[in-house]
TIVO-2410 file (N, C-alpha, C; in nm, 3 decimals):
# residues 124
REC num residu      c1      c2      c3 atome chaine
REC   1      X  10.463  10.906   8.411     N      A
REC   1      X  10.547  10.929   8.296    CA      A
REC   1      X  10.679  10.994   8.338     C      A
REC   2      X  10.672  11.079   8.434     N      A
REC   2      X  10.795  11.141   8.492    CA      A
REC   2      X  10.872  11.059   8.506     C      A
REC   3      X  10.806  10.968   8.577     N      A
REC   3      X  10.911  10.882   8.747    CA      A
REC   3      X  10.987  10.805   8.574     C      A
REC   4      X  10.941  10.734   8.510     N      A
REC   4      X  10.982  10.679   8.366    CA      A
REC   4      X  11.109  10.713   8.309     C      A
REC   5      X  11.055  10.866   8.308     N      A
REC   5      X  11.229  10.945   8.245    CA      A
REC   5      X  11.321  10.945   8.334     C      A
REC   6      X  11.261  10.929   8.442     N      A
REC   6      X  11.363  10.993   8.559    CA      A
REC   6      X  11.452  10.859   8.565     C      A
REC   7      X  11.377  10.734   8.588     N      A
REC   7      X  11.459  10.616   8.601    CA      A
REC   7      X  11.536  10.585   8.484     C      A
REC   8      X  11.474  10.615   8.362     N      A
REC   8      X  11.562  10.623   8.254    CA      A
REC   8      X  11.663  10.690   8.243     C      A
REC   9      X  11.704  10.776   8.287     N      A
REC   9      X  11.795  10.899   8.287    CA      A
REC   9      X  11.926  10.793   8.410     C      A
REC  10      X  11.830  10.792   8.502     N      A
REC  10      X  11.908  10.713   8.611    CA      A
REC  10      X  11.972  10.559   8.541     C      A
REC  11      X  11.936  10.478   8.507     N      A
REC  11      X  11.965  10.371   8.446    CA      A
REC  11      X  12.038  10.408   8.317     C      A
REC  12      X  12.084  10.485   8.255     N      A
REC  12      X  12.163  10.534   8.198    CA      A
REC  12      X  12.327  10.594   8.225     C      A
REC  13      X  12.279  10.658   8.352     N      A
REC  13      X  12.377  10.682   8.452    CA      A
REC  13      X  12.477  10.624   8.523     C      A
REC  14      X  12.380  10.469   8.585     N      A
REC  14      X  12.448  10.376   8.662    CA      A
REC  14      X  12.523  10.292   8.539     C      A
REC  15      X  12.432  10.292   8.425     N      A
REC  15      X  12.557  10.218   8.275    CA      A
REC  15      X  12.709  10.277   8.278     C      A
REC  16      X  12.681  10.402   8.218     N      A
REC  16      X  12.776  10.498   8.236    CA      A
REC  16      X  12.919  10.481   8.371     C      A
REC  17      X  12.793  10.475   8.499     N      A
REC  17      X  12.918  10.464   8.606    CA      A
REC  17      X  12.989  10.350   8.602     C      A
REC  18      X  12.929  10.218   8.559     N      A
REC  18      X  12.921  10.090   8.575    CA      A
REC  18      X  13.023  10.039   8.500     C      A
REC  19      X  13.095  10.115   8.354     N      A
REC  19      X  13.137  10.077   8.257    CA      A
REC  19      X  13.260  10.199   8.282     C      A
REC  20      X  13.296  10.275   8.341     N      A
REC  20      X  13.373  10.362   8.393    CA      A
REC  20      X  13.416  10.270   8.546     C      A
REC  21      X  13.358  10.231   8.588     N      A
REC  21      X  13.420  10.119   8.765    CA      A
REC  21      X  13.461   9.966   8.629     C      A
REC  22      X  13.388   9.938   8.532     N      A
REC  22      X  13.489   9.804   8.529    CA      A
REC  22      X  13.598   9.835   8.462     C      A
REC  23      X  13.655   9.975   8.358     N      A
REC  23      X  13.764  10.027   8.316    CA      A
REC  23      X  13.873  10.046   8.383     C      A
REC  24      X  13.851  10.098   8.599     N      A
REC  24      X  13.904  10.115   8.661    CA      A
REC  24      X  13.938  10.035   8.729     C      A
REC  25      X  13.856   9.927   8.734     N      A
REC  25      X  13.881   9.791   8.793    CA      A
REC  25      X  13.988   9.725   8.699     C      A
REC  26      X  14.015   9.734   8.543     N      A
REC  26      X  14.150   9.608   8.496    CA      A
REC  26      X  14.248   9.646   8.524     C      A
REC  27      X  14.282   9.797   8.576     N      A
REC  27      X  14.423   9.845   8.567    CA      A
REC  27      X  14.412   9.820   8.769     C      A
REC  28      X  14.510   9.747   8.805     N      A
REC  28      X  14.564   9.718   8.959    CA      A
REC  28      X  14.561   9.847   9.043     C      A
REC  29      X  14.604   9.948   8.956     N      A
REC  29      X  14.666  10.049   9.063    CA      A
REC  29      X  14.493  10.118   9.094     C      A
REC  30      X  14.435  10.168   9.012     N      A
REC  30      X  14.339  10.230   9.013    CA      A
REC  30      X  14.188  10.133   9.085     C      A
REC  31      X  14.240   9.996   9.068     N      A
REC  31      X  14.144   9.908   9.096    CA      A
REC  31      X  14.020   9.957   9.273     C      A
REC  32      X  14.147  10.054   9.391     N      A
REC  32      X  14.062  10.110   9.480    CA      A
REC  32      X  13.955  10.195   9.476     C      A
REC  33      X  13.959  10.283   9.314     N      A
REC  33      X  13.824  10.350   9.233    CA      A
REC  33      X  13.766  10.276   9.200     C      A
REC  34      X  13.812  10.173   9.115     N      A
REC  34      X  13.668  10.112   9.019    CA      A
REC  34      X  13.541  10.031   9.139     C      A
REC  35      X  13.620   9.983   9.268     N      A
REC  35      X  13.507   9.892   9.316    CA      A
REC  35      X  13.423  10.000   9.388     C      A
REC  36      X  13.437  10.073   9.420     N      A
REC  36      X  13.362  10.184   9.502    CA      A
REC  36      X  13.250  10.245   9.365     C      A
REC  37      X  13.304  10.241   9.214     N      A
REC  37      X  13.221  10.302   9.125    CA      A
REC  37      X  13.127  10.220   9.070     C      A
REC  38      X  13.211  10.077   9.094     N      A
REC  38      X  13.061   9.960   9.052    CA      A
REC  38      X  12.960   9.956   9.172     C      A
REC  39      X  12.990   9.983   9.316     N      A
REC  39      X  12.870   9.935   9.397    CA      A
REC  39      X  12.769  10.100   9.436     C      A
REC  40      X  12.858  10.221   9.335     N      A
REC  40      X  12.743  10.303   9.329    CA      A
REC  40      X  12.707  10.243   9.221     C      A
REC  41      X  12.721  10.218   9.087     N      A
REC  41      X  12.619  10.189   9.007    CA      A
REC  41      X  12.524  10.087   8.980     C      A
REC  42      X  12.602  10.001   9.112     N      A
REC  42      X  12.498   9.909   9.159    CA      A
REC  42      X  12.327   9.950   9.194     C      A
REC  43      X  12.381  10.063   9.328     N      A
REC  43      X  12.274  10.136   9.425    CA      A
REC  43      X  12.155  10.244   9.303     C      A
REC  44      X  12.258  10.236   9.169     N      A
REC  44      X  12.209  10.388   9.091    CA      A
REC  44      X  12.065  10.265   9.037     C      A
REC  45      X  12.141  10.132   8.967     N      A
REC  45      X  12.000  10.071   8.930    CA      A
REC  45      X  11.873   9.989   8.985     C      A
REC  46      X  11.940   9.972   9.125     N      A
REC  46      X  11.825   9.992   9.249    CA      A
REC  46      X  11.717  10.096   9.238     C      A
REC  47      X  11.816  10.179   9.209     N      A
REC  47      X  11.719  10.333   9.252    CA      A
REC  47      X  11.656  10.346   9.134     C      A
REC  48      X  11.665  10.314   8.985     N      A
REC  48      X  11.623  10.295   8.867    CA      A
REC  48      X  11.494  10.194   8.923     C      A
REC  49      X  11.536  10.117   8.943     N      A
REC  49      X  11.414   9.987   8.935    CA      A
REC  49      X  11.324  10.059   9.000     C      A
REC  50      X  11.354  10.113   9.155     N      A
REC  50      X  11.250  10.133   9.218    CA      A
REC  50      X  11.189  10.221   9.173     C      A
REC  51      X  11.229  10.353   9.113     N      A
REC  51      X  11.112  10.448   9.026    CA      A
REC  51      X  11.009  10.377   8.962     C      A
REC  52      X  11.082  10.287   8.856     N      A
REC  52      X  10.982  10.211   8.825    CA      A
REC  52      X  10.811  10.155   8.838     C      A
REC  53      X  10.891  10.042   8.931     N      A
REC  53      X  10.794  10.000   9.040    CA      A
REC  53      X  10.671  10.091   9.125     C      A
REC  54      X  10.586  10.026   9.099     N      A
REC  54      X  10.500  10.082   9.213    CA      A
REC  54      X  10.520  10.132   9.349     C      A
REC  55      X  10.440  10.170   9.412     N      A
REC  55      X  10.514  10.160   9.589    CA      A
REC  55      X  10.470  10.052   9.658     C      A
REC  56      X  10.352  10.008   9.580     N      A
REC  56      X  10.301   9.889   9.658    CA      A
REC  56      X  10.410   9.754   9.697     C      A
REC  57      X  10.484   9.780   9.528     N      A
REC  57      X  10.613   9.670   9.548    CA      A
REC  57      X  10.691   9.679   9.587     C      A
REC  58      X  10.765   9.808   9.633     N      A
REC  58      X  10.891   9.830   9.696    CA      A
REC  58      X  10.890   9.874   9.822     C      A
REC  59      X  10.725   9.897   9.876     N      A
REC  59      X  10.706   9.922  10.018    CA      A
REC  59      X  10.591   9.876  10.046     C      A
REC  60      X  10.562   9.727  10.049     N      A
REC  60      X  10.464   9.648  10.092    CA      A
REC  60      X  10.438   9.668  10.256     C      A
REC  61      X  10.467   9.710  10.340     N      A
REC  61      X  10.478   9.731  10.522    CA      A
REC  61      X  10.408   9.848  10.525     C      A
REC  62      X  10.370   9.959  10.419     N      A
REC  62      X  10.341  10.119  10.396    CA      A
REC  62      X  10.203  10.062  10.405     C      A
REC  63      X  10.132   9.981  10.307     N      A
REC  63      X  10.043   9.927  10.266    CA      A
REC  63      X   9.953   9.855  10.351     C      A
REC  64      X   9.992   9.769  10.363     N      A
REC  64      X   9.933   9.657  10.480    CA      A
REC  64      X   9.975   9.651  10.600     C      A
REC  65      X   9.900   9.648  10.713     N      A
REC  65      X   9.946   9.686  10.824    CA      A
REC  65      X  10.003   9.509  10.885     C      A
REC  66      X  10.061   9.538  10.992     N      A
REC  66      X  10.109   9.407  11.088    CA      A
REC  66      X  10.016   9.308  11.157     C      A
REC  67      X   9.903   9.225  11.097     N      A
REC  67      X   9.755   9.216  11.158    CA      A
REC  67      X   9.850   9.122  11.252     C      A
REC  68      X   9.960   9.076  11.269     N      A
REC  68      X  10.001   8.975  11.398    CA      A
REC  68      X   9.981   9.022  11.503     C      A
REC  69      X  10.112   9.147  11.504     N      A
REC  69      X  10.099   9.256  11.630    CA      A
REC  69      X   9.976   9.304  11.688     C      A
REC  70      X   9.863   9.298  11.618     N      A
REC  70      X   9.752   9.376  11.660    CA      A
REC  70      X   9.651   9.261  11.698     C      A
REC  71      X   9.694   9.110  11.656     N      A
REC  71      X   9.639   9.007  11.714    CA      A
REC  71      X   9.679   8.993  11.864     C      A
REC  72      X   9.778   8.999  11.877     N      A
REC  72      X   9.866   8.988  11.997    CA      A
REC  72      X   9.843   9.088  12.076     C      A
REC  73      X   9.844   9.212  12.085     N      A
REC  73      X   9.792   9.335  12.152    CA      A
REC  73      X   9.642   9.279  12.194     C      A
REC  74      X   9.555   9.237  12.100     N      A
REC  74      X   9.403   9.219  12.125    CA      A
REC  74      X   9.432   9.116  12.253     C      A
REC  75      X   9.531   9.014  12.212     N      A
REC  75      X   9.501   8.897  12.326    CA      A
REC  75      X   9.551   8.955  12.472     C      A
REC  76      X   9.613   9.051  12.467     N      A
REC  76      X   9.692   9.035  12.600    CA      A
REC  76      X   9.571   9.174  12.657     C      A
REC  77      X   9.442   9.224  12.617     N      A
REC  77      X   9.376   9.325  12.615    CA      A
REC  77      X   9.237   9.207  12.693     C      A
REC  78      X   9.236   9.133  12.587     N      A
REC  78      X   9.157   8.969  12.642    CA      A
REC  78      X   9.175   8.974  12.780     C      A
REC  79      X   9.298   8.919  12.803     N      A
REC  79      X   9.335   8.850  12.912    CA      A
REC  79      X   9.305   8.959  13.065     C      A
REC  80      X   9.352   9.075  13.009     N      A
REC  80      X   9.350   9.163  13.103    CA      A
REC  80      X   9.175   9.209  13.129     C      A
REC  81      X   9.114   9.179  13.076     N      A
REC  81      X   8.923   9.166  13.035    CA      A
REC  81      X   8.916   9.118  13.126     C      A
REC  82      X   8.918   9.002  13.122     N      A
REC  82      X   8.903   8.890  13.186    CA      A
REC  82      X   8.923   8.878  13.344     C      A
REC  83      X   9.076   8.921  13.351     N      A
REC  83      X   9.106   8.903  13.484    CA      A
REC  83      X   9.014   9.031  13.587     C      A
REC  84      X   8.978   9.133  13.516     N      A
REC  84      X   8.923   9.212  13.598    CA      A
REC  84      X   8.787   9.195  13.586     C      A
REC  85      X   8.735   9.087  13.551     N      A
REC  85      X   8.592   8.974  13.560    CA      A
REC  85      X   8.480   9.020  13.463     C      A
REC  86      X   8.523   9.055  13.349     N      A
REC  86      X   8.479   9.061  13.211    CA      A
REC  86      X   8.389   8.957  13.141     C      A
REC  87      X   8.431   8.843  13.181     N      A
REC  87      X   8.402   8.690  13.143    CA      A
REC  87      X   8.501   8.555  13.107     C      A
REC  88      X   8.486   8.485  13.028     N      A
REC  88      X   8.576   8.394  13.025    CA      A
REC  88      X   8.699   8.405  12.923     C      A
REC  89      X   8.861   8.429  12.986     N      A
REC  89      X   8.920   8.465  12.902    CA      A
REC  89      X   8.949   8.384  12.770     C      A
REC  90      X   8.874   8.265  12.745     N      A
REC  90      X   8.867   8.185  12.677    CA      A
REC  90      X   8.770   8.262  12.544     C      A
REC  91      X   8.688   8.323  12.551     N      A
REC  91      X   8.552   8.348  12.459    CA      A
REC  91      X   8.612   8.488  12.444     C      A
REC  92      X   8.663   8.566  12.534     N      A
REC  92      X   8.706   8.692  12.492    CA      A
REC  92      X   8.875   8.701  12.363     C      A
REC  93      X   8.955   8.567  12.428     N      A
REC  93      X   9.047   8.541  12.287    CA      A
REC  93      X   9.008   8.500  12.189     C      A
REC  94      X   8.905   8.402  12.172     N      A
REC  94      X   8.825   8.352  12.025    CA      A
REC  94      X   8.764   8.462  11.989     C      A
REC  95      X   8.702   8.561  12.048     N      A
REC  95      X   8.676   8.710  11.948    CA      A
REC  95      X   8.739   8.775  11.918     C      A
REC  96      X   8.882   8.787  11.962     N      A
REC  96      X   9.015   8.873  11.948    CA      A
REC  96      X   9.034   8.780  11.813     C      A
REC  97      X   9.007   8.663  11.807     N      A
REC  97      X   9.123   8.597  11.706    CA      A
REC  97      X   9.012   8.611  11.594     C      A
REC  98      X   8.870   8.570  11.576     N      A
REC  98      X   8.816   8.575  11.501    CA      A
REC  98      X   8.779   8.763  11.474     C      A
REC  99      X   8.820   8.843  11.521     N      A
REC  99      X   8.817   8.981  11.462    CA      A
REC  99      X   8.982   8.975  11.384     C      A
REC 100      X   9.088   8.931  11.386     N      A
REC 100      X   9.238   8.957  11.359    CA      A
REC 100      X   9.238   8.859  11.219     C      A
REC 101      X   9.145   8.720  11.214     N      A
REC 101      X   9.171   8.695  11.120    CA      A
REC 101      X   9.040   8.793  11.010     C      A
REC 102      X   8.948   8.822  11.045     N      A
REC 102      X   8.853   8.873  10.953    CA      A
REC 102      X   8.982   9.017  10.872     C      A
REC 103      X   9.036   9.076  11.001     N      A
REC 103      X   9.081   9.215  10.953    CA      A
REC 103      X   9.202   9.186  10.856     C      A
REC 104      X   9.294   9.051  10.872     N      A
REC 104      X   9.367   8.997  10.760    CA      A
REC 104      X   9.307   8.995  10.648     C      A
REC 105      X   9.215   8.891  10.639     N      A
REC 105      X   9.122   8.876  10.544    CA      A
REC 105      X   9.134   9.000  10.432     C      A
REC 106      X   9.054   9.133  10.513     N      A
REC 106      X   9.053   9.276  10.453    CA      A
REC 106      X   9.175   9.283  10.395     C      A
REC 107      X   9.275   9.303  10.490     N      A
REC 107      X   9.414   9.351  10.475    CA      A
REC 107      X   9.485   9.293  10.293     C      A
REC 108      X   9.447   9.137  10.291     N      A
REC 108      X   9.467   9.067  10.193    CA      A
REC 108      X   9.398   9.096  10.089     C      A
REC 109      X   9.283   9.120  10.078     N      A
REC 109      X   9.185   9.189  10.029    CA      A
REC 109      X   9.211   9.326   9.925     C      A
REC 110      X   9.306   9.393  10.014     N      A
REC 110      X   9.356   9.524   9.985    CA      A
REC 110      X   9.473   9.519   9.875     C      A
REC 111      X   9.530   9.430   9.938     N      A
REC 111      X   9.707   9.464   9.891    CA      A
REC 111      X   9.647   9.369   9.739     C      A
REC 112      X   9.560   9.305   9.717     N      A
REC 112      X   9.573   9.202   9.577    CA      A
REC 112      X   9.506   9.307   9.470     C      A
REC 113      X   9.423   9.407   9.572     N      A
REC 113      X   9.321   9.505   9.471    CA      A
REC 113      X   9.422   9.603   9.437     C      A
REC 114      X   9.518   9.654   9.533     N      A
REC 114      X   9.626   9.758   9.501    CA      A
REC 114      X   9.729   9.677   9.389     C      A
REC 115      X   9.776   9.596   9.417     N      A
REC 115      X   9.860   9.508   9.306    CA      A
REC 115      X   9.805   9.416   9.225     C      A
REC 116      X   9.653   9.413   9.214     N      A
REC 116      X   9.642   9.331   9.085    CA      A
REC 116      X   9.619   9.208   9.056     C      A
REC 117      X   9.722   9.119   9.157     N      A
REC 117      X   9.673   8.983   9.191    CA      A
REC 117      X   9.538   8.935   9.236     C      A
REC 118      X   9.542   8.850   9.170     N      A
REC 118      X   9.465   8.734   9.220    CA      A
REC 118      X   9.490   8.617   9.262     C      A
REC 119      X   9.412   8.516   9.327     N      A
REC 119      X   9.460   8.386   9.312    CA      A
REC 119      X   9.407   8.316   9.229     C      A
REC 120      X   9.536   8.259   9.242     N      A
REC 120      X   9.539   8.148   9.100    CA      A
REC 120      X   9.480   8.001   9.134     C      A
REC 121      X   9.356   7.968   9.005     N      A
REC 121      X   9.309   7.871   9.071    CA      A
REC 121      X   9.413   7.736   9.017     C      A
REC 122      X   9.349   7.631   9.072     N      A
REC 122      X   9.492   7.496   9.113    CA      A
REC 122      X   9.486   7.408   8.987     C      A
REC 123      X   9.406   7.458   8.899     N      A
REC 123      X   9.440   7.345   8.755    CA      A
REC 123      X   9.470   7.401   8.648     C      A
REC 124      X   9.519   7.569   8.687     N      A
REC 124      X   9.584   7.664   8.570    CA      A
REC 124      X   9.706   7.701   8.620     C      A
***
């Protein structure tokens, strides 16, 4: 309810600045104020929206981790298995890959339960 007023207050603000930068923008001379006052009140209803918003939506990377990078780390962890006679670096990357996609899986799992989504089935 806070973050609500707060963006409200803010989105009120950036009106305010927004309508004060295009006043300063018709007159030529002053026109070097007004564009500097529209692209803060640009940034002001950015900063409005994002109160808004969840964090899930405005910082999806916070949330879900990078399962590529950590696929890729696993393989080159494989390889190095392997070479120091672990077994076949072949069977040790198909478990790297089949653990990276399971932990996506999760990962996907997560972010639809934090935001709500679902998937949508294909004849709705």
């Amino acid at each position: 309810m806070l973050r609500w007023l707060g963006a409200g207050l803010v989105w009120i603000l950036a009106g305010l600045v927004g309508l004060v930068g295009a006043l300063l923008c018709v007159t030529i001379i002053l026109l070097p104020l007004g564009i500097p006052a529209l692209m803060l009140a640009k940034r002001l209803f950015s900063l409005a929206a994002r109160l808004v918003l969840p964090r899930v939506v405005t910082k999806p990377t916070s949330v879900v981790k990078d399962p590529a990078g950590k696929l890729g780390r696993r393989a080159r962890k494989a390889g190095e298995r392997a070479s120091s006679g672990g077994g076949s670096a072949l069977d040790i990357g198909k478990g790297a890959v089949k653990k990276g996609r399971k932990q996506s899986r999760k990962a996907r799992k997560a972010l639809a339960k934090k935001t709500g989504r679902r998937k949508r089935l294909g004849f709705i």
